[in-house]
C-alpha positions as CSV (number, residue, x, y, z in Angstrom):
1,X,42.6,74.6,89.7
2,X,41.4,71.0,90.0
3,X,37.9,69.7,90.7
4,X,36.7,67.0,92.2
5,X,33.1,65.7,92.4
6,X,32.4,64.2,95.9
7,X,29.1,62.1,97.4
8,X,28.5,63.4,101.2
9,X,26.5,61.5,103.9
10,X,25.6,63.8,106.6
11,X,25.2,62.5,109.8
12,X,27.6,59.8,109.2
13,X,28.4,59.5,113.0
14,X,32.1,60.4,112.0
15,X,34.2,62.4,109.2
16,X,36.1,60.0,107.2
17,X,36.7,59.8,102.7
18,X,35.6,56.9,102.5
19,X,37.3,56.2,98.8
20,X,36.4,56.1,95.2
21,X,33.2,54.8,93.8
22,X,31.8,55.3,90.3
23,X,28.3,56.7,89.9
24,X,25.6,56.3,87.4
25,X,27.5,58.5,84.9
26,X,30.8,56.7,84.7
27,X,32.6,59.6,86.7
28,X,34.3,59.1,89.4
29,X,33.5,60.2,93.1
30,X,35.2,60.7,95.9
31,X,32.8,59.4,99.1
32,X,33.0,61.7,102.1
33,X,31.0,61.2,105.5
34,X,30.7,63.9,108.3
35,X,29.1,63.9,111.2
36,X,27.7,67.0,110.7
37,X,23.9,67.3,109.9
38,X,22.8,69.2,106.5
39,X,21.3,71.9,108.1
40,X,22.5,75.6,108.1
41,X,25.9,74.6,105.8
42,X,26.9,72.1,108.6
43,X,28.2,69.3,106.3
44,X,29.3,71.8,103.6
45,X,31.7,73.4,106.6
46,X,32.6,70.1,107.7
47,X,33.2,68.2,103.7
48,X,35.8,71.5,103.3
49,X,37.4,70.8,106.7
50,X,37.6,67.5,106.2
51,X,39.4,67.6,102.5
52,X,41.6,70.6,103.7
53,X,43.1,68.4,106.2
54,X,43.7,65.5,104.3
55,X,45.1,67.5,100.9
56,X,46.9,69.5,104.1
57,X,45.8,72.7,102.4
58,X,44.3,76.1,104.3
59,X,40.5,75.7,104.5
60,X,40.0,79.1,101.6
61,X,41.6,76.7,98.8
62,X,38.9,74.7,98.6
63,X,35.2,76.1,97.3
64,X,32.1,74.4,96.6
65,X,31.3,75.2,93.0
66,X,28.1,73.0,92.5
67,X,25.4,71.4,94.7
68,X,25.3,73.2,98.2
69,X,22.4,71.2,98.4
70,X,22.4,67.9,97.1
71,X,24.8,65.0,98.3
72,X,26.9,65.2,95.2
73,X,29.0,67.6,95.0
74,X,31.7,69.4,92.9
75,X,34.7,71.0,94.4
76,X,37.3,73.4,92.7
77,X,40.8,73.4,94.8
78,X,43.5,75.4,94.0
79,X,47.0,74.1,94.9
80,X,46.5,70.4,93.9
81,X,46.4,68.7,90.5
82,X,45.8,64.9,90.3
83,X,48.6,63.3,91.5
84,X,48.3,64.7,94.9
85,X,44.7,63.7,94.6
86,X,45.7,60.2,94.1
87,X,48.4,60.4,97.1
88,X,46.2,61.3,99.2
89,X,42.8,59.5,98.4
90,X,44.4,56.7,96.3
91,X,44.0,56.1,92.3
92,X,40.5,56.7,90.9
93,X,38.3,54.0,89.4
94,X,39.3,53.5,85.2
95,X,41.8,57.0,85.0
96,X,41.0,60.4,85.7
97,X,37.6,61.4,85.0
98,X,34.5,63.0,87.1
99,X,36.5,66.4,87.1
């Protein structure tokens, strides 16, 4: 199982990863928008959509392990390690880290 720490905007007018950025911490994040508001799971539904079709990977493999609620958010995905992270998203900032 891999994770992955991502930093949703809700209501971002479309769905789109947006790449790597490095937050306050030194981790790396993966930055997601989705046009779907925060409300009742929305953007939750619509981050695990959105990651599912890029990593092209059924919708179950991915769970949201930490912050429901907040912006940042970290992922566990089964069926991926971090090479097919980096194929698909492109190489993180300074080397693995943030999972």
């Amino acid at each position: 199982m891999t994770r992955l720490t991502v930093r949703v905007t809700p209501r971002g007018g479309r769905d789109a990863v947006e790449g790597w950025m490095t937050d306050d911490a030194g981790r790396a994040v993966l930055k997601l928008r989705v046009s779907a508001a925060a409300a009742d799971g929305a953007a939750n539904a619509a981050v695990i959509v959105l990651l599912a079709k890029a990593l092209k990977l059924p919708k179950s493999a991915i769970r949201i392990a930490a912050g429901e609620t907040a912006r940042l958010k970290r992922l566990e995905i089964e069926g991926v390690d971090a090479d097919d992270l980096a194929r698909a998203f492109g190489p993180e900032p300074d080397g693995p880290s943030g999972r």
